[in-house]
Every structure is written in C-alpha cells, then in structure tokens.
C-alpha positions, -999 to +999 in steps of 0.1 A: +000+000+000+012+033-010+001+063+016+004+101+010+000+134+023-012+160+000-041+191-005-069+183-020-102+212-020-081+237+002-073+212+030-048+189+041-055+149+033-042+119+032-051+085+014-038+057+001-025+061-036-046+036-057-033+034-095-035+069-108-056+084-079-058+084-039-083+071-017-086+100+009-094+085+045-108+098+072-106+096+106-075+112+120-060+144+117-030+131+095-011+104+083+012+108+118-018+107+137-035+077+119+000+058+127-002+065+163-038+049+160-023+017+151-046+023+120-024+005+087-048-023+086-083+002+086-063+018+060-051-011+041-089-027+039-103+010+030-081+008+004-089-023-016-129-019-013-127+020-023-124+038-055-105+066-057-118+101-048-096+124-068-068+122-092-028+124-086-029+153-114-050+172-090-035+168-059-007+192-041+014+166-027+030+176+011+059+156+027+047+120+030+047+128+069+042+165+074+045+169+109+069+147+121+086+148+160+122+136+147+139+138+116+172+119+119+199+110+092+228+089+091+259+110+077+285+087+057+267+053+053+283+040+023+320+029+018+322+045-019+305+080-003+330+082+023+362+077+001+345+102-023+346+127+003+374+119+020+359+104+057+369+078+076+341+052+083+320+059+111+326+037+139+287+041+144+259+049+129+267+091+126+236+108+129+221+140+128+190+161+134+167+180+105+143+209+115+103+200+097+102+233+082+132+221+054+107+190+045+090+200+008+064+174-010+070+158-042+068+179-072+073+209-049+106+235-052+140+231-033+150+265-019+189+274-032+198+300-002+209+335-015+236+334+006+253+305-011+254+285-044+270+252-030+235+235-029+239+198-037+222+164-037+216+136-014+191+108-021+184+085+004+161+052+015+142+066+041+118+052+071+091+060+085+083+050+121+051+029+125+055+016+160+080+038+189+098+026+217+133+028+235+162+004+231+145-016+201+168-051+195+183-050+162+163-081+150+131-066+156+141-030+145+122-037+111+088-047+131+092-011+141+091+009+103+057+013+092+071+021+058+097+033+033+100+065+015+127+089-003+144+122+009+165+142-004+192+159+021+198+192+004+230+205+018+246+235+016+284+224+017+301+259+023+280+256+057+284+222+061+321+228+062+320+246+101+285+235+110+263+202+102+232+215+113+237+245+094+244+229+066+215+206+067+187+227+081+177+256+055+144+259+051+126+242+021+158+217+010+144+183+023+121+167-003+106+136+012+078+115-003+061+113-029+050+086-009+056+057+019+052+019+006+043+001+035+069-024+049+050-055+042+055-051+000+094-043+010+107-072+029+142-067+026+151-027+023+187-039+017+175-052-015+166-019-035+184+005-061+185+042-058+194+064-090+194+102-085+188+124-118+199+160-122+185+172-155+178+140-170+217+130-163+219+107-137+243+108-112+239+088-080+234+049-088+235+026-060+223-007-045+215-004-009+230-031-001+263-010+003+249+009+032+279+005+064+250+004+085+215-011+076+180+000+080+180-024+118+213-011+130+200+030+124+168+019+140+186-003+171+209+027+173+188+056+173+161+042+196+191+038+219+195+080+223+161+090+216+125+077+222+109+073+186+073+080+176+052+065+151+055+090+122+096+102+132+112+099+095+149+082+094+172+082+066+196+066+058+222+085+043+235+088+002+255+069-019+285+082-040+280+109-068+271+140-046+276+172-065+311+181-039+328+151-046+330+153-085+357+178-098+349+203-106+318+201-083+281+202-096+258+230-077+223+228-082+212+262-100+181+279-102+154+259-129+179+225-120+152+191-120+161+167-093+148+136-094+154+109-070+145+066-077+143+040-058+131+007-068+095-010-051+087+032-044+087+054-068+105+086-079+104+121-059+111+148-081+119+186-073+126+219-092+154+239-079+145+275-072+164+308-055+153+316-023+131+351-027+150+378-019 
C-alpha cells in the first residue's frame, strides 16, 4: 500500500494512492496521527474496497509525513560515499538532526539560499516509524518501520564545512515523499536500487546493499538516544555521486530538476529555485 499526504479542495489529506488516484481516508488528523492509531490495517482494507476520490494530477502533494517529531539521518553510510569525500568510516551509525520546516512534497521547489550557491544532492532510503519505543533489539528493528519512503538531504556544503546543522537545516531543502510503501510489500530494504537524476543525467546509482549500517542497526541505534514515535522519519544516508565530490563540483542552480528513484517506491522529483529575496 502506497500512503500520501497532500491538499486536495483547500485542506490537508491523506489516502492511500490507488493506481493513478488516492483514496482520501478519514478519521485522523494526518497520516502521523493515523500511525499512532495503530490504524495500517483500517487503511489497508479502505483501500482495496474504495475507489479513488480524486486524481494524482489534481492533488498538491506535502511531505509523505508533514508533521513529524524527529527527523534523523545517518551522515557517511556508504563505503564509496566516504572515500569520495574523503571520511573515515563511522565507527557508528553518525547521525544528525533535521528541523520540519526544510521538508517539501513531491513535485514541490527546493530553496537554493541566497547566501550560497553550493547546494547539492543527497538521495536517500528513508523510514518511516510505524511503532515507537526505546532500546529496540536490532532483529526486531524492522517490526518497528511502518514504511519506506525517499528524501532528499539538500545540503549547503560551504556551511556544512564549520556547521552540520547548518548545513542541513535551511528551510525548504528536504524533499521527502512522494509517498511511503508500507513495509510488508518491501521485505528486505537492503534489497533496492536508488538512482538520483539532475536534469535527466543521472548521477547517484546505488544498491543499498552497500549501506555501512542497515536499515535495523540505524533503527537499534537511534532508539538507543532517543524515544521514537510512530510517524519520526529516518534516513539513511547517500550513496556516491554528490555534487562536492565530482571535480569540478556540480551545484544545483536555479530551474535544476532533481529527481530521485528507488526501486518498489517510486520517484520524488523537485525543481530547484532561488530563495526570494
């Protein structure tokens, strides 16, 4: 089951995304809410009897999760990512914290800051949290994502370079969406393929079954520092490619389409724009 977030008549839905339309659901507040319900299953069995109530083509879609409590991301998770930047291997999961306003839905603008042009890519397999808790075993880490998703972790790398969270926290750089799959059509999250397009070009292309640490081990880890909440989005950092690494570097500019792919979800796309003056 595919879920979403969107606006539909001038007011914030969500539904499940049922061939080229949603079926809008009812109920709770949000998505975030409806997964603190413990409601996947109502949603799942709305889903197959309904038809849908609007189009895709006349929806605004909004971050899969608009609201979430946490936003966390692993920094440095693949080997080739690492040597392309010149890291060392994190020795653990290396994570770090993203504010909600930088979250934009799919087919929504990425905000280039006027007071830098080193804006650059990350696309990344990301989780959504169906069912909290503290100190979650890594074997039953997965029992714990109520789907999977895409993000992409804008960054603005001449920031970066003094400051992670100011690199990673201007508003209106986090695409995430355009919707979760549900974990029981993904199985095996190790077991996907993410290819990132700038323009049409592409230039990320990676199994994520290179990631240092997998989808349990963030989970196991994170729930370790943190409580997590049904609805808290974690990602799980980029694979090789990013725009710093390549010489010379590739900046996003100003009419730039990103688009990000990963296999068994779908693609998020985004149009880069300046940030109004």
């Amino acid at each position: 089951m595919k879920l979403a977030s969107y606006i539909a008549g001038g007011r914030e839905c969500y539904g499940a995304v049922v061939g080229d339309g949603v079926v809008t659901m009812s109920g709770h507040a949000s998505l975030r809410d409806a997964l603190e319900a413990g409601a996947l299953d109502d949603m799942r069995k709305r889903a197959a009897s309904a038809s849908p109530d609007r189009k895709l083509s006349d929806i605004r879609f909004l971050p899969v999760i608009p609201n979430p409590r946490k936003i966390l991301c692993a920094g440095v998770n693949y080997r080739d990512h690492a040597a392309e930047v010149g890291r060392d291997l994190p020795k653990q999961p290396s994570m770090f914290i993203r504010f909600t306003d930088t979250l934009v839905g799919h087919g929504g603008q990425m905000i280039r800051p006027k007071l830098s042009d080193h804006f650059d890519y990350e696309g990344e397999l990301t989780m959504v949290i169906g069912k909290g808790g503290r100190h979650i075993p890594m074997e039953r880490a997965l029992d714990h994502v109520a789907g999977y998703t895409i993000f992409v972790d804008g960054s603005v790398r001449d920031y970066q370079k003094f400051s992670v969270t100011s690199g990673k926290n201007w508003p209106g750089t986090g695409p995430l969406g355009p919707w979760m799959v549900t974990s029981d059509e993904i199985p095996d999250p190790g077991k996907l393929t993410l290819t990132t397009r700038l323009n049409g070009q592409v230039v990320q292309h990676s199994g994520t079954d290179k990631l240092i640490y997998s989808c349990q081990q963030i989970v196991s880890f994170c729930s370790d520092f943190t409580e997590l909440h049904p609805g808290d989005i974690v990602a799980t950092g980029t694979p090789e490619g990013v725009g710093h690494g390549r010489k010379p570097p590739l900046w996003m500019k100003p009419g730039d389409v990103l688009e990000v792919e990963i296999t068994s979800i779908g693609t998020l796309r985004a149009t880069i724009v300046d940030e109004a003056v």
